[in-house]
TIMI-612062 format. One record per residue (C-alpha): x, y, z; residue in three letters. Coordinates in Angstrom, 3 decimals. Layout:
N
<<X; Y; Z>; ALA>
...
This chain:
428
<<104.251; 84.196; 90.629>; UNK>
<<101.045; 82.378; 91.426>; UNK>
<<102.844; 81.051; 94.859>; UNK>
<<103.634; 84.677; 95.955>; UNK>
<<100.112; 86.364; 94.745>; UNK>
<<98.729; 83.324; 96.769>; UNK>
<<101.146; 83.816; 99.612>; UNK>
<<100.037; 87.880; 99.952>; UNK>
<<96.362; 87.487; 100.127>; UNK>
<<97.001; 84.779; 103.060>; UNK>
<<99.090; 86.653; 104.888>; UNK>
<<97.002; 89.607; 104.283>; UNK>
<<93.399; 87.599; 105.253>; UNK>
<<95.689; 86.404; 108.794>; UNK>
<<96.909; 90.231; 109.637>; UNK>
<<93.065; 91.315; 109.076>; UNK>
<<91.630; 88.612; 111.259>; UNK>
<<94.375; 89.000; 114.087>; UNK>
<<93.753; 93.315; 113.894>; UNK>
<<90.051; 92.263; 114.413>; UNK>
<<90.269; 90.197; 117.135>; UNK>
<<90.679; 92.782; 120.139>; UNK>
<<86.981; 94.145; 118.795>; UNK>
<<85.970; 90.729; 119.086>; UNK>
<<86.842; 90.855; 122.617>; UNK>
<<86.074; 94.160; 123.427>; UNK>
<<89.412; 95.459; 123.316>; UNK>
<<89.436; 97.926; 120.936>; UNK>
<<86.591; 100.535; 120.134>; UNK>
<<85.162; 99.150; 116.325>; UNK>
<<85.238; 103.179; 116.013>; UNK>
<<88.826; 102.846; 116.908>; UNK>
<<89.654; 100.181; 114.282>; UNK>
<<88.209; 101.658; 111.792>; UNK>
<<89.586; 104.590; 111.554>; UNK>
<<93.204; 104.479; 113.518>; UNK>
<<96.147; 103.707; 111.453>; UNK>
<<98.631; 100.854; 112.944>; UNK>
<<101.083; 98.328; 112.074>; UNK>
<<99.985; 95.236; 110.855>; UNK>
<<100.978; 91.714; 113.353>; UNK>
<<102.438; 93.888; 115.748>; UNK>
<<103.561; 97.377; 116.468>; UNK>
<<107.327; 96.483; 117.521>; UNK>
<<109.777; 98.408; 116.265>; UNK>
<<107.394; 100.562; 114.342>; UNK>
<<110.002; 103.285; 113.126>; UNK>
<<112.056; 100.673; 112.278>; UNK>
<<109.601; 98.927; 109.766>; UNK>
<<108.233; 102.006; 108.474>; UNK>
<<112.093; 103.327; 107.378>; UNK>
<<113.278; 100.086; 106.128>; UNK>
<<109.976; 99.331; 104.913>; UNK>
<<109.693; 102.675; 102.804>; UNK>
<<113.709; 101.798; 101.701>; UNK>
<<112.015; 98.629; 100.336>; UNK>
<<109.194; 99.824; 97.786>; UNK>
<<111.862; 102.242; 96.506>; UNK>
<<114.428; 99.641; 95.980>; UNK>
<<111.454; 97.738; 94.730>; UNK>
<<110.427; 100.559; 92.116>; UNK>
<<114.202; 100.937; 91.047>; UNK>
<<114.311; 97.093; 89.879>; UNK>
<<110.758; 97.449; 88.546>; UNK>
<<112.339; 99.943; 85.842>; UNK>
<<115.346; 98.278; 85.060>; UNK>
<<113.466; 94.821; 84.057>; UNK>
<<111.806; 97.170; 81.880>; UNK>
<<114.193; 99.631; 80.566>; UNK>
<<117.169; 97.595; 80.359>; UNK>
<<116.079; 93.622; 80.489>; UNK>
<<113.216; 94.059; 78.068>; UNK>
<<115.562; 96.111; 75.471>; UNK>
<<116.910; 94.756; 72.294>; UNK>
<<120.151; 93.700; 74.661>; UNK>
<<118.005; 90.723; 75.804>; UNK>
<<118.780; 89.641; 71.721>; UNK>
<<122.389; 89.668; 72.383>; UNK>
<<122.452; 88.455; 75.787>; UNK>
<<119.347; 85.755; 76.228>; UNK>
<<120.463; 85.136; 80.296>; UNK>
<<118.984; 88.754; 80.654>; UNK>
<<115.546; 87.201; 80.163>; UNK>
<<115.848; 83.538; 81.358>; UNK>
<<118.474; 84.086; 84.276>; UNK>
<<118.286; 88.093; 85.356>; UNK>
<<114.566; 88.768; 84.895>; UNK>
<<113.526; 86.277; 87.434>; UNK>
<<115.918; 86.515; 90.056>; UNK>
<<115.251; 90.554; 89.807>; UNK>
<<111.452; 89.787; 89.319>; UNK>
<<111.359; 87.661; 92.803>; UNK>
<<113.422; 90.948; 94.259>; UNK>
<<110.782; 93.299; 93.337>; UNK>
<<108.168; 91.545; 94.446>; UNK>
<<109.460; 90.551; 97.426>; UNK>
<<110.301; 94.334; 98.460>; UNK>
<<107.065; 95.074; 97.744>; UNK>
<<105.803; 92.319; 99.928>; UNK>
<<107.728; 93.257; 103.379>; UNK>
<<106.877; 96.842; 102.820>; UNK>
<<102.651; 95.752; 102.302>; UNK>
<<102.435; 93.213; 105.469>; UNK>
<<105.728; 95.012; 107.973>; UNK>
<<106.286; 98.413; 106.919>; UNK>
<<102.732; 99.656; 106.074>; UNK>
<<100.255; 101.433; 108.640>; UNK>
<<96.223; 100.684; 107.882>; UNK>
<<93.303; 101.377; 109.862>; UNK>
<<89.697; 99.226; 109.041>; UNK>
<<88.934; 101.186; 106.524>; UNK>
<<91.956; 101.055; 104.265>; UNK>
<<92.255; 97.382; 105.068>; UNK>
<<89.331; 96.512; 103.663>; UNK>
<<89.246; 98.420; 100.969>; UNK>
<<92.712; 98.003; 99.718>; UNK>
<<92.053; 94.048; 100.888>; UNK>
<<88.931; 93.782; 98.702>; UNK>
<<90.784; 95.897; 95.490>; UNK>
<<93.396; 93.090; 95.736>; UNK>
<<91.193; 90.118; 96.151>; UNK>
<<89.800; 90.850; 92.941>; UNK>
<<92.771; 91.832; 90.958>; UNK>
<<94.600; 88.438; 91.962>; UNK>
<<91.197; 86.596; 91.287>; UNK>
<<91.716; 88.016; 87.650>; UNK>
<<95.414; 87.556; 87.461>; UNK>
<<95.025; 83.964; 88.055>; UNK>
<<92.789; 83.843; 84.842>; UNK>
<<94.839; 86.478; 82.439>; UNK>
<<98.230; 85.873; 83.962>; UNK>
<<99.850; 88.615; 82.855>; UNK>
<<102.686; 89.484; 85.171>; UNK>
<<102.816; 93.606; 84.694>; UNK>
<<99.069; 93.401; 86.175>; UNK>
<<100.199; 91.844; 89.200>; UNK>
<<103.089; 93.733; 89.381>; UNK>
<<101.204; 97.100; 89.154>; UNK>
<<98.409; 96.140; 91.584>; UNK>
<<100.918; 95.095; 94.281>; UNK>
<<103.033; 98.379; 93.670>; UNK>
<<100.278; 100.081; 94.368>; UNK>
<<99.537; 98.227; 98.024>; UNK>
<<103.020; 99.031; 99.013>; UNK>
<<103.341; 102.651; 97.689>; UNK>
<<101.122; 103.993; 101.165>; UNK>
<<103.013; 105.632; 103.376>; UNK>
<<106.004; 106.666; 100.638>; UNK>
<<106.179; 110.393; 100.164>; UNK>
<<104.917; 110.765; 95.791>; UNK>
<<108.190; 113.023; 95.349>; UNK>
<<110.917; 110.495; 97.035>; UNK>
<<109.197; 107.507; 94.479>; UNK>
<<109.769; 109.694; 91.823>; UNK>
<<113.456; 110.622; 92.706>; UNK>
<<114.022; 106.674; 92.830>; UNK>
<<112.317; 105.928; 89.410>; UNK>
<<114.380; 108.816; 87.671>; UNK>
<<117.429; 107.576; 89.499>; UNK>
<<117.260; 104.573; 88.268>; UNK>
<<115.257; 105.221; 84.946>; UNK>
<<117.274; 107.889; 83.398>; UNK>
<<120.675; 106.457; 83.690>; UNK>
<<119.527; 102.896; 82.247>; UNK>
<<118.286; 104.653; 79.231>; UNK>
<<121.349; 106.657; 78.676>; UNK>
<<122.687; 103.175; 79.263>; UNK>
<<120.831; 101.086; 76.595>; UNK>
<<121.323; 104.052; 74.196>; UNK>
<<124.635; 104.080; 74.403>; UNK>
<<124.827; 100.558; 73.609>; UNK>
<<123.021; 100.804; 70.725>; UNK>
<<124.486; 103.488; 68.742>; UNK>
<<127.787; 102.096; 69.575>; UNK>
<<126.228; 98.980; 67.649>; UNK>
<<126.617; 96.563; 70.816>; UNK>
<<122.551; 95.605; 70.729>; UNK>
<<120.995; 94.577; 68.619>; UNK>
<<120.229; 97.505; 65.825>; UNK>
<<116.677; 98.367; 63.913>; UNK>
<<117.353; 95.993; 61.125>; UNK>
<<113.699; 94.799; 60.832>; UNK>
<<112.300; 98.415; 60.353>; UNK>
<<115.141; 99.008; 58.033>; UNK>
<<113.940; 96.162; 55.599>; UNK>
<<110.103; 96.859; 55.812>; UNK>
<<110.863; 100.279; 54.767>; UNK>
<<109.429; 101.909; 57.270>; UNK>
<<112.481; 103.693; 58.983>; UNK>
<<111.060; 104.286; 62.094>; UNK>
<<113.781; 104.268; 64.893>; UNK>
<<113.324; 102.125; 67.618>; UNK>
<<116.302; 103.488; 69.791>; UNK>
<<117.447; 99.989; 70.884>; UNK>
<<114.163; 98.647; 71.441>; UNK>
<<111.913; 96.240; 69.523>; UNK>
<<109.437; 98.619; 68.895>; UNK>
<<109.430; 102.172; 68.689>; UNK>
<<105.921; 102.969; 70.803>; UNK>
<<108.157; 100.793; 73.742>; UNK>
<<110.987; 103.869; 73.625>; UNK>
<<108.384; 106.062; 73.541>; UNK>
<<106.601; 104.843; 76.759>; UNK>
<<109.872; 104.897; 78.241>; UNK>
<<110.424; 108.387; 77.687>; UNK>
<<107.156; 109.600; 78.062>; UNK>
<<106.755; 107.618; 81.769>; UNK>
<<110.327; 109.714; 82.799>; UNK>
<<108.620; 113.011; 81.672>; UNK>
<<105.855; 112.300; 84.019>; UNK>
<<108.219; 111.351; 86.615>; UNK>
<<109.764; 114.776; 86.064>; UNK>
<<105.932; 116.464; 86.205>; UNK>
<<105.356; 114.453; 89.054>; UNK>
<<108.797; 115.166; 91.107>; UNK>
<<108.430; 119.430; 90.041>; UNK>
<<104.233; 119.659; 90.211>; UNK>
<<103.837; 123.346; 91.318>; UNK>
<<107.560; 124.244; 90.809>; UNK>
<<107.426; 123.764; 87.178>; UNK>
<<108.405; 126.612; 84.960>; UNK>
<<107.985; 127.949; 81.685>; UNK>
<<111.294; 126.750; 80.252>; UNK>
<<110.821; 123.422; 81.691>; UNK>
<<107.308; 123.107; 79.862>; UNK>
<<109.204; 124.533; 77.161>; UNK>
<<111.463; 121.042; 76.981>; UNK>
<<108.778; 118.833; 77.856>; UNK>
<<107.040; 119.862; 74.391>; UNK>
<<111.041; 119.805; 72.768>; UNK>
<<110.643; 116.302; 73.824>; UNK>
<<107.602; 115.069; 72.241>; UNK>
<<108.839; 117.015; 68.918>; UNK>
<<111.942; 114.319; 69.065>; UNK>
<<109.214; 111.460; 69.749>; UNK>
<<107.201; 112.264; 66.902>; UNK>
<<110.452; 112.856; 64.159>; UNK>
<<112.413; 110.405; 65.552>; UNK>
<<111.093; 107.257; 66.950>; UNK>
<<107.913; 108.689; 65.523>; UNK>
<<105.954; 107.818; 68.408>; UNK>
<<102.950; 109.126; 67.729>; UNK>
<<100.646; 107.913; 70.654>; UNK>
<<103.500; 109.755; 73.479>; UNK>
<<103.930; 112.672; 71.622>; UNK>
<<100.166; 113.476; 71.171>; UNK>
<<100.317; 112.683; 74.894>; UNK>
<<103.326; 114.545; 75.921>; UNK>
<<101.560; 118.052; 73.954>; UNK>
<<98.315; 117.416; 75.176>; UNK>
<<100.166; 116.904; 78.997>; UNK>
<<102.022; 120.423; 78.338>; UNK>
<<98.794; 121.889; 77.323>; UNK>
<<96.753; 120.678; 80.641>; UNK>
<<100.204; 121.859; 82.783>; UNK>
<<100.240; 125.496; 81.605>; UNK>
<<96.490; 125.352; 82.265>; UNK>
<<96.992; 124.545; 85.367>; UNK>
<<100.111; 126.742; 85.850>; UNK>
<<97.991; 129.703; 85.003>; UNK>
<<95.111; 128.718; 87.258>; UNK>
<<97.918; 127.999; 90.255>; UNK>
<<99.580; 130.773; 90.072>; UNK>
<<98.203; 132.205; 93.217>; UNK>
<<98.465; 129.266; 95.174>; UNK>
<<95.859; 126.504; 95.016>; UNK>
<<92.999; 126.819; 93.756>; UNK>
<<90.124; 124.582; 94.072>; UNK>
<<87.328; 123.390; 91.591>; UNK>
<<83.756; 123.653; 92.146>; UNK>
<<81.914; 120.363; 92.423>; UNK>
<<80.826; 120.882; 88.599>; UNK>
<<83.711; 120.839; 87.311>; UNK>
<<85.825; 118.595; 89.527>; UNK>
<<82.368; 116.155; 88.203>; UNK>
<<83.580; 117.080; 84.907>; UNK>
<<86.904; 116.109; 85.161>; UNK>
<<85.797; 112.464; 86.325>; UNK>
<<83.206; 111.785; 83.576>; UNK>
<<86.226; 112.087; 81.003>; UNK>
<<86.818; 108.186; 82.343>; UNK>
<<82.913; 107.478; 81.181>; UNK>
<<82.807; 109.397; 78.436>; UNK>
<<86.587; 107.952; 76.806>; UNK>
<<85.002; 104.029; 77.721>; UNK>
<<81.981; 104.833; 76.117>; UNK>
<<83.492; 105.776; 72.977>; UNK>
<<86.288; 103.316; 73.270>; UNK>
<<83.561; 100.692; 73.541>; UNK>
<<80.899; 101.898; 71.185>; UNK>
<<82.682; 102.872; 68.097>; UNK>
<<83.848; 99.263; 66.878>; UNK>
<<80.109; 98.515; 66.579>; UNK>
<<79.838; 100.633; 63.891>; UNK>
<<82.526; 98.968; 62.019>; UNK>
<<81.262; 97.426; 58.549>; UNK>
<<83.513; 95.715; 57.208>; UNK>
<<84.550; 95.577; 53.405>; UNK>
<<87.656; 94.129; 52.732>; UNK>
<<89.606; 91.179; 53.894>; UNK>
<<92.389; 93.049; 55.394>; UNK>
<<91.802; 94.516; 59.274>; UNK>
<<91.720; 97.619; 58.665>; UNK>
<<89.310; 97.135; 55.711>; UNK>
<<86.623; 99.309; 57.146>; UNK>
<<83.965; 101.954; 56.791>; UNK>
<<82.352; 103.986; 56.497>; UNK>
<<84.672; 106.347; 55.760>; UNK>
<<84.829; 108.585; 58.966>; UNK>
<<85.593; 105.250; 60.760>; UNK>
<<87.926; 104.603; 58.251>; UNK>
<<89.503; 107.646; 58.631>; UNK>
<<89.931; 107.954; 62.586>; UNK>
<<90.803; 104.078; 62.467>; UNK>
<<94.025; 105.261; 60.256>; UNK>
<<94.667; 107.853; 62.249>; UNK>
<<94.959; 105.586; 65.318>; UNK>
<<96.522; 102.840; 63.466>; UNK>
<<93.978; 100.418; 63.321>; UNK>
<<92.326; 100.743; 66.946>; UNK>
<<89.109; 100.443; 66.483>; UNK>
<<88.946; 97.817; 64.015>; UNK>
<<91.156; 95.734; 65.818>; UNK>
<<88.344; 96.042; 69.308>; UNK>
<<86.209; 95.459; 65.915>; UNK>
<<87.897; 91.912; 65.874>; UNK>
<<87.928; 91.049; 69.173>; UNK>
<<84.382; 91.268; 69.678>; UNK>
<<84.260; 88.486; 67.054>; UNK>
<<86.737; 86.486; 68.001>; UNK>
<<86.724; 86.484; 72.019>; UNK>
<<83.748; 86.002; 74.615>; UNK>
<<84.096; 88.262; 77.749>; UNK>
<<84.571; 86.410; 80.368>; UNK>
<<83.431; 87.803; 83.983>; UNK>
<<87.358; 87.079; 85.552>; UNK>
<<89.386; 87.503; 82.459>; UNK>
<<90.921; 85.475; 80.255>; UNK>
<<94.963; 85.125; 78.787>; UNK>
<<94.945; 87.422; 75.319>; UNK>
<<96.436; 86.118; 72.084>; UNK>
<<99.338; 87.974; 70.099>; UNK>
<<96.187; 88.663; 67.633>; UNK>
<<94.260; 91.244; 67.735>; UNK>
<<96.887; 93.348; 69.842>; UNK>
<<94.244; 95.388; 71.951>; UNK>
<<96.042; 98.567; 72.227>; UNK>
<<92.917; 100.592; 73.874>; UNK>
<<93.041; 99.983; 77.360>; UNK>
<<89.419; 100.160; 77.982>; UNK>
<<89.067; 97.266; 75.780>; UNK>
<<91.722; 95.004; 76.972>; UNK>
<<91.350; 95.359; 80.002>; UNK>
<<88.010; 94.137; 79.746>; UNK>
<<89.205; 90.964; 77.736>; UNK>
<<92.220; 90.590; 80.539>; UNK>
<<90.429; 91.318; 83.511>; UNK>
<<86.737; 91.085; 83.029>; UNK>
<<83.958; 93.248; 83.641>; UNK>
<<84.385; 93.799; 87.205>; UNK>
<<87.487; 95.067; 87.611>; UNK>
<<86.941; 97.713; 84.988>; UNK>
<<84.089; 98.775; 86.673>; UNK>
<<86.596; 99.009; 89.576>; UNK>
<<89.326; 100.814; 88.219>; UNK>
<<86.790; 103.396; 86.648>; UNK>
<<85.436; 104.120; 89.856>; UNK>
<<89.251; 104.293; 91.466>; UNK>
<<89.882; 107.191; 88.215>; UNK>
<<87.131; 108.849; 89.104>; UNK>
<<87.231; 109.203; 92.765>; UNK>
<<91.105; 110.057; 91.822>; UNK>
<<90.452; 112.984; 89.461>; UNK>
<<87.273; 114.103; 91.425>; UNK>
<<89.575; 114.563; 94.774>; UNK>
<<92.484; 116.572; 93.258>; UNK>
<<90.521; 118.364; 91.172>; UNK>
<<88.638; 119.468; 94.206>; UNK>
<<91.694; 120.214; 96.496>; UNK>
<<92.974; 122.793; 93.605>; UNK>
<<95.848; 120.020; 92.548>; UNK>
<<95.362; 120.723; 89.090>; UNK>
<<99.115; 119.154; 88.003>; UNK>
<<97.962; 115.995; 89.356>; UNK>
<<94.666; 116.321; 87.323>; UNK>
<<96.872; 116.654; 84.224>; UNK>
<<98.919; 113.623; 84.619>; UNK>
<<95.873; 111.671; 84.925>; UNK>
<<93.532; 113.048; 82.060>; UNK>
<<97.063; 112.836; 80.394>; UNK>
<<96.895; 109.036; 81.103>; UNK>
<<93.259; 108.471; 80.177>; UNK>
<<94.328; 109.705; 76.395>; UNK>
<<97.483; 107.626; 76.584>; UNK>
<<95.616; 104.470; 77.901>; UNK>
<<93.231; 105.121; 74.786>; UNK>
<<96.089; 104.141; 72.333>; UNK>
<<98.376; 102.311; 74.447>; UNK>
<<97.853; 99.486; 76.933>; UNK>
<<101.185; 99.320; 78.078>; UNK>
<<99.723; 102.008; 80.192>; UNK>
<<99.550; 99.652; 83.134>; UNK>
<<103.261; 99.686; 82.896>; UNK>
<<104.643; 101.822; 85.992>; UNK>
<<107.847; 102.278; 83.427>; UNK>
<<105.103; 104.257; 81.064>; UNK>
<<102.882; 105.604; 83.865>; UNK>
<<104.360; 106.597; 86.971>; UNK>
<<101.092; 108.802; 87.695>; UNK>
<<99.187; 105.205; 88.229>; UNK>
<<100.721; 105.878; 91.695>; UNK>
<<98.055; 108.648; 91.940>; UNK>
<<95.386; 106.252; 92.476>; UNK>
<<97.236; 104.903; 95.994>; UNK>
<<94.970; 107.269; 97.866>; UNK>
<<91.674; 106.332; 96.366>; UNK>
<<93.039; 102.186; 96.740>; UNK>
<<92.967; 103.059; 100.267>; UNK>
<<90.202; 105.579; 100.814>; UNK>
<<92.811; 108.310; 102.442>; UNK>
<<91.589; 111.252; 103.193>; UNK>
<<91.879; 113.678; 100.417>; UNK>
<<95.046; 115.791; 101.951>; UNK>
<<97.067; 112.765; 102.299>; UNK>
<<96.971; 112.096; 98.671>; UNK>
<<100.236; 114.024; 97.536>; UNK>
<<101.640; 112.650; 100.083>; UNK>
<<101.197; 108.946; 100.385>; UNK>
């Protein structure tokens, strides 16, 4: 995918230059430019590209998931074309929607131009250096989601999403895929639901709850919250998923908070605590980075650790922290990323994202979480605040939170990518 992350960012520097031009020549107002939205090369059949252009990213988002859901199931073991044949022909479809909607279908002014421009810049600078594909794939989702009502994406995803699971499920207790063998001979029984591991159902699941949060927002009611935590009792006794269900409690938790604080309408937070709501990002990479230096170790094994606190919370989170431990020792940081071994998995996304993408771009996706979580906590849009404090904790344990499959609410961060004005948010 190096040709078509290569391909974007020239097309992308061209539409800039030629929307600058009539300032240049005293065409256009810079006033004007900066803060009208239009159509990128030209503004021909504008309705036209914005329809077709929002049918795109949603046809684009309904492939996304099915790589994921069905392609990267335990079917690709009985059917190996799903990988080397299907994947890529899909993969060059999803990207490729996503493409027409970014450069024909998608209105920017100077300001979201450059901002989304420079966001992108650096994430393909750092995807040319860690090459993994779902990074790519998540930053260019997020360029083409503007303009795409939030509730219509999430219609698509469970469209798609809910009937492939059913799908691969029903494959797999019929005994078509490939069953859970492997767990069966380590002894550790945990059902992986036709997947190869059990954490990967779980993200599934969890990322279709949020999709369901995200589609219902301020319609959701009491017996609906009242499934949502019926769920996450079946994720941790049956695939025994600990990091989603933690997630999915602690997500019904912050939604009947915020059911009970909306339940006269909207109702914004002070600048205190809309302030307190970003410094959870801060606060979670502080600790995420600072607790593996007080790691001693005192064993040969990885999680052969004290003192016994650490021990204790590194058990708890399945060896975590002493596996960030290991990765200090064993890779440098490098300032544009680097491509990550099998070993140590990094499962804290704090941490691997700063071994994957470098310094700099976690400094810039803090500062996108922040601005996020600041904004809707100030405009009274407490649901959305819950889906993302809900993904901070998830992104703690789990780094396939960068997985749209797993995340869906990483779409809440399109109107801080493009510096929208607050009330477009929702909306975009």
């Amino acid at each position: 995918m190096f040709g078509f992350a290569n391909g974007l960012l020239a097309f992308l520097a061209l539409a800039a230059v030629l929307d600058f031009l009539p300032v240049l020549r005293h065409r256009r107002v810079p006033a004007v430019w900066w803060g009208e939205e239009r159509l990128l090369f030209t503004t021909r059949y504008a309705s036209v590209r914005q329809k077709y252009g929002a049918w795109a990213f949603l046809l684009g988002v309904m492939v996304y998931e099915f790589i994921v859901v069905f392609n990267n199931s335990m079917a690709r073991e009985n059917w190996p074309w799903l990988q080397t044949r299907v994947s890529p022909v899909l993969d060059w479809v999803m990207y490729l929607c996503f493409g027409f909607k970014i450069l024909l279908g998608t209105k920017y002014n100077g300001r979201s131009m450059v901002c989304a421009g420079l966001l992108y810049f650096v994430a393909r600078w750092v995807y040319f250096n860690g090459q993994n594909i779902w990074w790519l794939g998540l930053c260019v989702a997020l360029l083409a989601a503007k303009d795409v009502p939030l509730r219509r994406v999430m219609k698509a995803f469970l469209a798609c999403g809910v009937p492939t699971l059913a799908l691969v499920e029903l494959l797999h207790f019929a005994g078509i895929i490939a069953p859970d063998a492997a767990s069966e001979r380590n002894g550790s029984y945990r059902l992986m639901f036709g997947y190869g591991h059990p954490n990967t159902f779980g993200g599934v699941m969890f990322g279709l709850l949020l999709a369901w949060v995200l589609l219902r927002r301020t319609r959701l009611t009491w017996p609906e919250l009242a499934g949502v935590a019926a769920v996450g009792v079946f994720l941790m006794v049956g695939p025994k998923s600990r990091s989603a269900a933690l997630c999915t409690f602690l997500l019904v938790l912050l939604l009947a908070l915020a059911k009970l604080r909306t339940r006269r309408g909207l109702h914004p937070g002070s600048r205190p605590l809309a302030a307190l709501c970003a410094a959870t990002v801060p606060v979670l990479a502080a600790v995420s980075y600072i607790l593996p230096l007080f790691v001693v170790k005192v064993g040969p094994w990885a999680n052969d650790i004290g003192p016994g606190w650490l021990k204790k919370l590194d058990d708890l989170l399945t060896c975590r922290i002493s596996l960030a431990w290991a990765a200090y020792r064993v890779f440098d940081i490098k300032i544009a990323g680097q491509m990550l071994p099998d070993w140590p998995a990094l499962d804290n996304i704090f941490v691997y994202l700063l071994y994957l993408t470098g310094p700099v771009m976690v400094v810039l996706v803090c500062a996108l979480m922040m601005t996020a979580l600041y904004g809707y906590a100030r405009r009274g849009q407490w649901q959305a605040v819950a889906c993302l404090l809900v993904m901070l904790a998830y992104g703690y344990m789990e780094s396939q939170v960068t997985h749209l499959t797993s995340d869906p609410a990483l779409l809440l961060l399109c109107g801080a990518v493009f510096a929208l004005p607050r009330e477009r948010w929702l909306d975009e």
